[in-house]
C-alpha atoms as an extended CHARMM CRD file, in Angstrom:
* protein
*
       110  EXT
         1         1  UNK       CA             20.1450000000        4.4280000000        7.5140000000  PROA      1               0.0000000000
         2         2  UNK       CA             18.3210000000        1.2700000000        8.1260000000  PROA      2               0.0000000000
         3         3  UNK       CA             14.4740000000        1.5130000000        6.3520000000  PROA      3               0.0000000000
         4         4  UNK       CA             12.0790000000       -0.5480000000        7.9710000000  PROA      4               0.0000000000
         5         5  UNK       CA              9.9610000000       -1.3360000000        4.8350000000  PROA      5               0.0000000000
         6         6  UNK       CA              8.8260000000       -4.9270000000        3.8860000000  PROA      6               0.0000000000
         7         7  UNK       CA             10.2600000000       -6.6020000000        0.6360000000  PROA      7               0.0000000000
         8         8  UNK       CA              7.4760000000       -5.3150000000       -1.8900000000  PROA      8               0.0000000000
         9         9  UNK       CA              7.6060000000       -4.2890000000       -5.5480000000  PROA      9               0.0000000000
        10        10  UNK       CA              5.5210000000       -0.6240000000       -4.7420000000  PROA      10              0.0000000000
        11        11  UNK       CA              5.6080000000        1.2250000000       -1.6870000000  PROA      11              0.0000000000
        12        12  UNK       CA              3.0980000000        3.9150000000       -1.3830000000  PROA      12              0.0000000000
        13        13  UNK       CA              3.8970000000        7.3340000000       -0.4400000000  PROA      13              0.0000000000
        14        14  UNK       CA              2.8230000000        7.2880000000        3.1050000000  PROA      14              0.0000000000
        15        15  UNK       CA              4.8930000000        4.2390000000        3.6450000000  PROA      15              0.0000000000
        16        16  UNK       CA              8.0060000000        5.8530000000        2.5170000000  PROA      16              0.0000000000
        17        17  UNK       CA              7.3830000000        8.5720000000        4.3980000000  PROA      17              0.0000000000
        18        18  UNK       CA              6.8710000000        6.7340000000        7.6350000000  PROA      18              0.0000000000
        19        19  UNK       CA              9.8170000000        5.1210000000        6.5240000000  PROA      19              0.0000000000
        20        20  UNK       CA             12.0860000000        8.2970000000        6.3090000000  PROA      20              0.0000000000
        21        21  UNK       CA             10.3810000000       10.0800000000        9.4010000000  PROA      21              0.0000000000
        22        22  UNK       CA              9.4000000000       12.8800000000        6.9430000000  PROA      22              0.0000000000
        23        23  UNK       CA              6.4150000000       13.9180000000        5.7730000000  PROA      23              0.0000000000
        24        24  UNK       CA              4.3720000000       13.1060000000        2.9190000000  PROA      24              0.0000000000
        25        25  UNK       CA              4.7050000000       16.8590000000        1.2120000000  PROA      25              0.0000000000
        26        26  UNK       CA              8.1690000000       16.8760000000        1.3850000000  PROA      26              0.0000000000
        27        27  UNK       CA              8.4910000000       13.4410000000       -0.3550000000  PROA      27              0.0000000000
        28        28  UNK       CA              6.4620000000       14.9130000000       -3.1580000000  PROA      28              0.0000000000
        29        29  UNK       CA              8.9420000000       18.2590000000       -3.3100000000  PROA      29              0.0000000000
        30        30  UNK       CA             12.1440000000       16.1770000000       -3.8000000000  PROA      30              0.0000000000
        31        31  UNK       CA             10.1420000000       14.4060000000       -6.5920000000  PROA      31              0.0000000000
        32        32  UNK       CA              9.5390000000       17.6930000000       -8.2300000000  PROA      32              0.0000000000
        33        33  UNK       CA             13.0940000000       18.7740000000       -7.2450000000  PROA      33              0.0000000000
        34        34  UNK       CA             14.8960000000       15.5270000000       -8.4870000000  PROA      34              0.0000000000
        35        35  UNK       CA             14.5440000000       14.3060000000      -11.6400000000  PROA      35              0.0000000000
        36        36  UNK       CA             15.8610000000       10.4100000000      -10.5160000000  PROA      36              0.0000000000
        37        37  UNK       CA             12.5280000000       10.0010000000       -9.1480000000  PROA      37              0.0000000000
        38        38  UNK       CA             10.0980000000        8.6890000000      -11.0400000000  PROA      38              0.0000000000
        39        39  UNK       CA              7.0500000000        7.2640000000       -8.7480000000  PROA      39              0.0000000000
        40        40  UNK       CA              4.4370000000        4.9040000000      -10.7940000000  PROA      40              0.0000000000
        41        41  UNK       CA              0.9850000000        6.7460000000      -10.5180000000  PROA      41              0.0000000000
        42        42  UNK       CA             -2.2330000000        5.1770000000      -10.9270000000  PROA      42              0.0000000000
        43        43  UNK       CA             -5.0860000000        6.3110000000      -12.8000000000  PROA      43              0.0000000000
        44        44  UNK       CA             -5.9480000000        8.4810000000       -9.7230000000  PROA      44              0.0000000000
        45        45  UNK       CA             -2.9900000000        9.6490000000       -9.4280000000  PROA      45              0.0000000000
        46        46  UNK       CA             -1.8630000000        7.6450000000       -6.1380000000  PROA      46              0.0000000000
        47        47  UNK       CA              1.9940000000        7.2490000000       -6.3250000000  PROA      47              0.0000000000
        48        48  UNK       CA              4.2280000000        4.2470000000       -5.6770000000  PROA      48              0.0000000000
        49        49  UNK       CA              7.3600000000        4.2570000000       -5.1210000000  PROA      49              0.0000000000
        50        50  UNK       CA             10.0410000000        1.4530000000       -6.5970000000  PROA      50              0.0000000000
        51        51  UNK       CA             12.7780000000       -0.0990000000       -4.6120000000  PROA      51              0.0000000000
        52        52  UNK       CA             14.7970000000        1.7910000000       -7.0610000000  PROA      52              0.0000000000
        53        53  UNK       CA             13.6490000000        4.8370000000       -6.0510000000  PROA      53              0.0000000000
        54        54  UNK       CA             13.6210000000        4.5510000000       -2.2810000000  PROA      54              0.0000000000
        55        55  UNK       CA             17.4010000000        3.8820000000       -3.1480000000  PROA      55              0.0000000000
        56        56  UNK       CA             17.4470000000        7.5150000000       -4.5830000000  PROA      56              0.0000000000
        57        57  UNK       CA             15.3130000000        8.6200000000       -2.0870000000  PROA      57              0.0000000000
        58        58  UNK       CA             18.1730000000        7.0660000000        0.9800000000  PROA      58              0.0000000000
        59        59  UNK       CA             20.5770000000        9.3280000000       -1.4190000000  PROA      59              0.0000000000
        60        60  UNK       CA             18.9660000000       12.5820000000       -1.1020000000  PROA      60              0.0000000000
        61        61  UNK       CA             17.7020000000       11.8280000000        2.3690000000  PROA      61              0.0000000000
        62        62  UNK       CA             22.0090000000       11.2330000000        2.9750000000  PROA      62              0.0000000000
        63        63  UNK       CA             22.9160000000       14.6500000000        1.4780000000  PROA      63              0.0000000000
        64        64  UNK       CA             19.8990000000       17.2920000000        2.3710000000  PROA      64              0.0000000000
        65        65  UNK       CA             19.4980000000       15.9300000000        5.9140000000  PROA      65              0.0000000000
        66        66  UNK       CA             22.4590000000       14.0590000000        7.2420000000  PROA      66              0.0000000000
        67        67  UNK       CA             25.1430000000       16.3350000000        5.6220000000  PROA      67              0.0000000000
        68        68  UNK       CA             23.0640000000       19.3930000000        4.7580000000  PROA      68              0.0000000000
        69        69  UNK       CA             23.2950000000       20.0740000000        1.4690000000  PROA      69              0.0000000000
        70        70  UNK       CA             21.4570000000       22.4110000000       -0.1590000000  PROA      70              0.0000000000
        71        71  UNK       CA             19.1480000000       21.2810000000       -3.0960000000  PROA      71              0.0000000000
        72        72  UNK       CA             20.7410000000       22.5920000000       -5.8480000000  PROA      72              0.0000000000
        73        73  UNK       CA             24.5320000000       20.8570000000       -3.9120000000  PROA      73              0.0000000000
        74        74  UNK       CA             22.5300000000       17.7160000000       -3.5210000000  PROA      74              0.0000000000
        75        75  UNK       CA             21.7430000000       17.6320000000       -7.0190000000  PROA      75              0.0000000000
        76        76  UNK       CA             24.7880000000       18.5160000000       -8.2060000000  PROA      76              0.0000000000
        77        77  UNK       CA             26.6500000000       15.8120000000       -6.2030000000  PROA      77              0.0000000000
        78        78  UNK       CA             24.2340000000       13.5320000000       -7.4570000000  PROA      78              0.0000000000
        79        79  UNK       CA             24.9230000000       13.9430000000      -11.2030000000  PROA      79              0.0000000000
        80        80  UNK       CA             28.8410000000       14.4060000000      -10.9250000000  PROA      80              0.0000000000
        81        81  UNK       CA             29.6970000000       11.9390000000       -7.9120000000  PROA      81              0.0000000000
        82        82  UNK       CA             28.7670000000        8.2760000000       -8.9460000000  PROA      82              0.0000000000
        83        83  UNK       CA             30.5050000000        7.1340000000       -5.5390000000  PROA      83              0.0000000000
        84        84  UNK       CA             26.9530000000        8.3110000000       -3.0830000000  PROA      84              0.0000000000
        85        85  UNK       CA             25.1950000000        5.2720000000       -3.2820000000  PROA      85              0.0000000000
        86        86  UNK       CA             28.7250000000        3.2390000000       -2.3670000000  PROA      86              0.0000000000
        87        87  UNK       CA             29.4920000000        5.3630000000        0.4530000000  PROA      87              0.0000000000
        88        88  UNK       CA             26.1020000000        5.3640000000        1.7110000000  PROA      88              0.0000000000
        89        89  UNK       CA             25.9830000000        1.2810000000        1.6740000000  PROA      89              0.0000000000
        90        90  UNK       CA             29.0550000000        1.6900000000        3.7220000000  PROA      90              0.0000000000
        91        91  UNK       CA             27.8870000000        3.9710000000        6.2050000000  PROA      91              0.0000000000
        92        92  UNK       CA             24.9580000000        1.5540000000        6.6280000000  PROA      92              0.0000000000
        93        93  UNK       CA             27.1480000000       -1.4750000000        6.7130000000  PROA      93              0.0000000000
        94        94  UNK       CA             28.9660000000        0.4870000000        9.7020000000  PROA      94              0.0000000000
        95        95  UNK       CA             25.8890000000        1.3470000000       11.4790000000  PROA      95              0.0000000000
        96        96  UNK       CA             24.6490000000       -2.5060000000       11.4560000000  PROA      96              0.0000000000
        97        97  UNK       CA             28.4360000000       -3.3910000000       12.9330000000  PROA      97              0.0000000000
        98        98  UNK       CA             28.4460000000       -0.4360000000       15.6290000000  PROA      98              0.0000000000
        99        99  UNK       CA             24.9700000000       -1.8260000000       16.9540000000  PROA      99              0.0000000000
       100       100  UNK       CA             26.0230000000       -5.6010000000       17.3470000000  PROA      100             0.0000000000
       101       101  UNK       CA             29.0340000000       -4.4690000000       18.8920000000  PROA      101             0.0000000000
       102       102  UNK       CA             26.5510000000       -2.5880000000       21.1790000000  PROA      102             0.0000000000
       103       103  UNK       CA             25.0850000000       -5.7690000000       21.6830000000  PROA      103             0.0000000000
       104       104  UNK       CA             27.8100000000       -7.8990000000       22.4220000000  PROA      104             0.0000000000
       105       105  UNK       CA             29.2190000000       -5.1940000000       24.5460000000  PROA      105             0.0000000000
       106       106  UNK       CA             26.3240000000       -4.9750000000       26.4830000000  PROA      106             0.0000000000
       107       107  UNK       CA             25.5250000000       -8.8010000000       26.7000000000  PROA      107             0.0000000000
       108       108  UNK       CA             29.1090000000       -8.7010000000       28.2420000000  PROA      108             0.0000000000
       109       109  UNK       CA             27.9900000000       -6.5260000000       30.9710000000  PROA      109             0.0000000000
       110       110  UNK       CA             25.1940000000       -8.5330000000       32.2010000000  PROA      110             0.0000000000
């Protein structure tokens, strides 16, 4: 899953949201469900998100909506498998590959 969020230190919530294609509410239920995230609030309460935790975030996004785990599964498969984050790099690393060969394929064509 390839984010289209600039290099930054905070990322508020409507940015990761946009970012996911999900909505603001349900980015603020998987931080109630989830204890890994841990936005940054402000005084008034504004959150901001680290990198760190749209990492977690690309984790649950991986197994709730691309695999369709339950919560509770989700949760458990991120406490007792350490591998997620690996094989979700992976998948990512395959995606970029797939669409240059796309590219090349279809620079071939023309």
């Amino acid at each position: 899953m390839k984010l289209n969020l600039p290099d930054k230190l905070y990322y508020s919530i409507g940015e990761v949201a946009k970012a996911f294609d999900v909505n603001t509410s349900l980015i603020r239920y998987w931080e109630q469900e989830f204890p890994i995230i841990k936005p940054k609030k402000n005084k008034k309460g504004n959150r901001y998100f680290t990198p760190a935790d749209i990492e977690n975030l690309k984790m649950i996004y991986h197994l709730v909506k691309e695999k369709g785990y339950t919560l509770d599964g989700a949760r458990i498969a991120l406490t007792t498998n350490s591998k997620i984050s690996e094989t979700i790099t992976i998948i990512d690393r395959l995606e970029f590959i797939k669409a240059e060969l796309l590219k090349l394929k279809n620079s071939l064509n023309d």
